[in-house]
C-alpha positions in Angstrom: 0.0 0.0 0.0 1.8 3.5 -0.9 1.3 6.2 0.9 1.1 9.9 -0.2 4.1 12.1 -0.2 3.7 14.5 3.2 4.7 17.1 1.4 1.2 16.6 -0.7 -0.3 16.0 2.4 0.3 19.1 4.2 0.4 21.1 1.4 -3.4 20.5 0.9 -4.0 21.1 4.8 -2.7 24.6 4.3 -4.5 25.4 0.8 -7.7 24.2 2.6 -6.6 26.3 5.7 -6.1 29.4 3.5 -9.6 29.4 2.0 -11.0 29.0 5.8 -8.3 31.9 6.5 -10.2 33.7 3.4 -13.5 33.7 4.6 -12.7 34.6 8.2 -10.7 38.0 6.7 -13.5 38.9 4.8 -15.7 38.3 7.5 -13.4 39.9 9.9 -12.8 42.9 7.6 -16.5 43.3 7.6 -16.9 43.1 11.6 -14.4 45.8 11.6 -16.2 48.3 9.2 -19.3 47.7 10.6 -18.2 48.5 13.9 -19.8 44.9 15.1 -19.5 43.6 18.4 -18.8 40.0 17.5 -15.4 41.1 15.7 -13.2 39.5 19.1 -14.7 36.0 18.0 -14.2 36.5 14.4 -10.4 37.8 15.1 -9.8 34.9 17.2 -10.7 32.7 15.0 -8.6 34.2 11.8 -5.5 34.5 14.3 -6.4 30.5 15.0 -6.3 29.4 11.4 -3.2 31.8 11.1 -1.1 29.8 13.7 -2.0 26.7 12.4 -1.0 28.0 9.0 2.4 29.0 10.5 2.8 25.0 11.9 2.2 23.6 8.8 4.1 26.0 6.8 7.2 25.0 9.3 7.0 21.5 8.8 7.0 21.8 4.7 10.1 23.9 5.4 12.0 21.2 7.4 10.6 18.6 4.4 11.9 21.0 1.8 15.3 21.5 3.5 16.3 17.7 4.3 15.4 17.1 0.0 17.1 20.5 -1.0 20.4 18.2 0.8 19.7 15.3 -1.7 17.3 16.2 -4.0 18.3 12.7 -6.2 18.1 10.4 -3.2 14.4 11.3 -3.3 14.1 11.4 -7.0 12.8 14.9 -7.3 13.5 17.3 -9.9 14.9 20.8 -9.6 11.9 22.2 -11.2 10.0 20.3 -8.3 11.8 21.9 -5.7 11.5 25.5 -7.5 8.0 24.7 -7.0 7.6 23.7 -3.5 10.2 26.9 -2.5 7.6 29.2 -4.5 4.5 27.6 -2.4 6.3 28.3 0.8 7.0 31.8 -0.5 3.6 32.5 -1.5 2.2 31.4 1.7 4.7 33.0 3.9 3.8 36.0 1.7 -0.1 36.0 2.4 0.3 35.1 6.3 2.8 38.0 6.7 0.0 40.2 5.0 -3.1 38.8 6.9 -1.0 39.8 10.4 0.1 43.3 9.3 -3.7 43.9 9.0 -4.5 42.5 12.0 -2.1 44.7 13.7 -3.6 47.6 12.4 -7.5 47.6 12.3 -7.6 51.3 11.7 -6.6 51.1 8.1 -9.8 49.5 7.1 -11.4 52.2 8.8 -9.4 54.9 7.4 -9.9 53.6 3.9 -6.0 52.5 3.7 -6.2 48.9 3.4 -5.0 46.4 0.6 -6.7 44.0 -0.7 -5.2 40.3 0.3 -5.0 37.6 -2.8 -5.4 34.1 -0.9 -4.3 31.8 -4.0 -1.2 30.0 -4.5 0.5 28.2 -7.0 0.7 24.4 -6.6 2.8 21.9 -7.6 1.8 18.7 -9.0 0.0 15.4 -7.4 -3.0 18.4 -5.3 -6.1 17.1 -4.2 -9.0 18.6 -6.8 -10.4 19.5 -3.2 -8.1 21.3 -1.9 -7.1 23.2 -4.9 -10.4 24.3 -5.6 -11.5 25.0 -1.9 -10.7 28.7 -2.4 -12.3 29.8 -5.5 -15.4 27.5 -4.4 -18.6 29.4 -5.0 -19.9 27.6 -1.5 -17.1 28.4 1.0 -17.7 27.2 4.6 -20.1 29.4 6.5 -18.4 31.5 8.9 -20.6 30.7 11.9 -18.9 27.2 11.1 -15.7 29.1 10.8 -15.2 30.5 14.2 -17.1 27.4 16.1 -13.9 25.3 14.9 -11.4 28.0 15.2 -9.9 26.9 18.6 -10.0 23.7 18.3 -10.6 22.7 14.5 -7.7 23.7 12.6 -5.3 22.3 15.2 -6.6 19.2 14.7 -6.9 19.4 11.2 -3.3 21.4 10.6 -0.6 18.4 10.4 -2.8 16.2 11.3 -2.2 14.4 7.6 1.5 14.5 8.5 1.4 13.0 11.9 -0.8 9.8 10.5 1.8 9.1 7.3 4.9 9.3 10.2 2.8 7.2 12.7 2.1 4.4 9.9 5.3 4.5 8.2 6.5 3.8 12.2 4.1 1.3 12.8 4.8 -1.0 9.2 8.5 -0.4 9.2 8.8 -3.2 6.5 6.5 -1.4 3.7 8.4 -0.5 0.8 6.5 3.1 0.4 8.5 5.3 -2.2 8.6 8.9 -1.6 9.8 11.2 1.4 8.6 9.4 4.0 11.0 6.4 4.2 13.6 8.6 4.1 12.3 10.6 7.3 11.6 7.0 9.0 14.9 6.0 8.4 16.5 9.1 9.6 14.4 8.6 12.7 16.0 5.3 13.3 19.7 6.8 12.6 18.5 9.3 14.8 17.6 6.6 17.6 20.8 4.7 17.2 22.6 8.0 17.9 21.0 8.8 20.7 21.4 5.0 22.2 25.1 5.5 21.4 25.0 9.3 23.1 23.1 7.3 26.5 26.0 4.8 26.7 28.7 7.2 26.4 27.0 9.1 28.7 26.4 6.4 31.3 30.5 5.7 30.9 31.0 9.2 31.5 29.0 9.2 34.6 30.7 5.9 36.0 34.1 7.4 35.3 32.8 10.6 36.8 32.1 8.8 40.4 35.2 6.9 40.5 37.1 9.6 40.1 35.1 11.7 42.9 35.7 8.8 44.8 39.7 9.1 44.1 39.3 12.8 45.0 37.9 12.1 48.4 40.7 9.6 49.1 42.9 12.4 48.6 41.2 14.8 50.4 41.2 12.3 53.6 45.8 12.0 53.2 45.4 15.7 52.9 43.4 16.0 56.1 45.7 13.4 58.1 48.7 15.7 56.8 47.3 18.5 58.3 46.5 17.0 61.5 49.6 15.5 62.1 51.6 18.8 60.8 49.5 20.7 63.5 50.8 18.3 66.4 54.4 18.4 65.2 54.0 22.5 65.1 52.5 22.5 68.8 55.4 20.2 70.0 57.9 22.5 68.6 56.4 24.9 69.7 56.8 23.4 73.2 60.2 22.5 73.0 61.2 26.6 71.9 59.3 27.1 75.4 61.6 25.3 77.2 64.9 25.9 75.9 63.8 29.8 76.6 63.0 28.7 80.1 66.2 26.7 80.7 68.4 29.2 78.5 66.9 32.2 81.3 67.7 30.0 84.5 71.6 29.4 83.2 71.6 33.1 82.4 70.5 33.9 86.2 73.2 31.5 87.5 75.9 33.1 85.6 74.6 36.4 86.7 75.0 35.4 90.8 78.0 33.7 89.9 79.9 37.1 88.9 78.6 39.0 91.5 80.2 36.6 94.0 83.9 36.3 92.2 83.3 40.6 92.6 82.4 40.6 95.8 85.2 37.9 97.0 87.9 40.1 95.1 86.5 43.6 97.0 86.8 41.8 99.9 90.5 40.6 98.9 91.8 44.3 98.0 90.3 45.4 101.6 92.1 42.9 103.7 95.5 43.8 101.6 94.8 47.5 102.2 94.6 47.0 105.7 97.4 45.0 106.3 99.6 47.1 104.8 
């Protein structure tokens, strides 16, 4: 069973989202003129299918980029690619406008406003549906339009995209030609990296506590050094106190011991002077 290229996929999201996005400016544009009271709901809404434009557009560029690398791994043409680029320009191109005049109601009032061209140019392989969605002469109502806007185009934005990647996942066997493979199998390159990124983590962390564990062997030596460098200080330090002690008590003796050699020659030269 083959499945359709995402970029197809997606690609007819937005072009459906754009001709929602159409209605809800003109709707929205007429709010504003009218001075209406329900244009919060209707903005919301427009600003809704704008994000969801935005996603979409986001994930076409990260298809876009990974065939621009290989373009002949994926057997598509230059003029294919041309193509795709000048969708993502065109759309980039009408979001950018839709904001600007969001951010400025005031024009519309003032009579300054431009008028907003909602069509693109598609590539091959479009749904008639989608194609067509925006120059349809029955467009979606806009009551329907701002009931869905929170929650509708999220879940229709992508939502193509996410079931192709999910099956592809699901039936890795299925010989499916197109982009697809090529993202599952980058996936699984992608897992094999990261199981190789956990080990050499997990070696890194094992390395990591042994040598913690050899810094706090150091730290222990170092801390017995200290310890025992303290008590040979303070016994030094005891001996210095008692040679000054011992070195004072000799120097006392030698003083008395002067004084008495003195005193016994005095006594000497008195008994001489006397006797003769």
């Amino acid at each position: 069973m083959d499945r359709p290229d995402p970029f197809y996929v997606v690609r007819d999201e937005i072009v459906r989202s754009l001709g929602q996005a159409k209605v809800e400016f003109e709707a929205w544009k007429h709010e504003v003129v009218s001075r209406s009271s329900n244009v919060k709901p209707v903005e919301n809404a427009l600003r809704e299918t704008i994000r969801n434009i935005d996603w979409d557009i986001e994930d076409l560029q990260e298809t876009v980029q990974i065939v621009e690398k290989n373009p002949s791994k994926f057997r598509i043409s230059v003029e294919e690619l041309r193509l795709r680029r000048r969708f993502l320009q065109e759309v980039k191109s009408i979001v950018k406008n839709v904001k600007d005049q969001l951010c400025h109601p005031n024009e519309l009032l003032n009579g300054n406003y431009r008028n907003i061209d909602f069509s693109v140019a598609t590539a091959n392989k479009a749904s008639p549906g989608a194609i067509n969605n925006i120059g349809t002469k029955n467009p979606p109502s806009l009551s329907s339009t701002v009931r869905t806007g929170a929650g509708g185009g999220e879940a229709e934005g992508g939502g193509g995209f996410t079931e192709n990647l999910k099956w592809r996942s699901e039936h890795p066997g299925t010989n499916a030609p197109g982009l697809l493979a090529e993202q599952v199998a980058l996936l699984r390159e992608q897992d094999e990296h990261l199981d190789q990124l956990g080990s050499s983590i997990s070696r890194l962390k094992q390395m990591s506590h042994r040598i913690g564990g050899e810094l706090g062997d150091q730290v222990a030596l170092l801390d017995e050094f200290s310890e025992e460098m303290t008590h040979t200080e303070s016994r030094l330090d005891n001996a210095m106190r008692r040679a000054a002690r011992l070195l004072h008590i000799d120097s006392s003796r030698a003083q008395w011991f002067v004084i008495g050699i003195l005193l016994l020659t005095l006594l000497i030269i008195l008994i001489l002077f006397v006797i003769l």
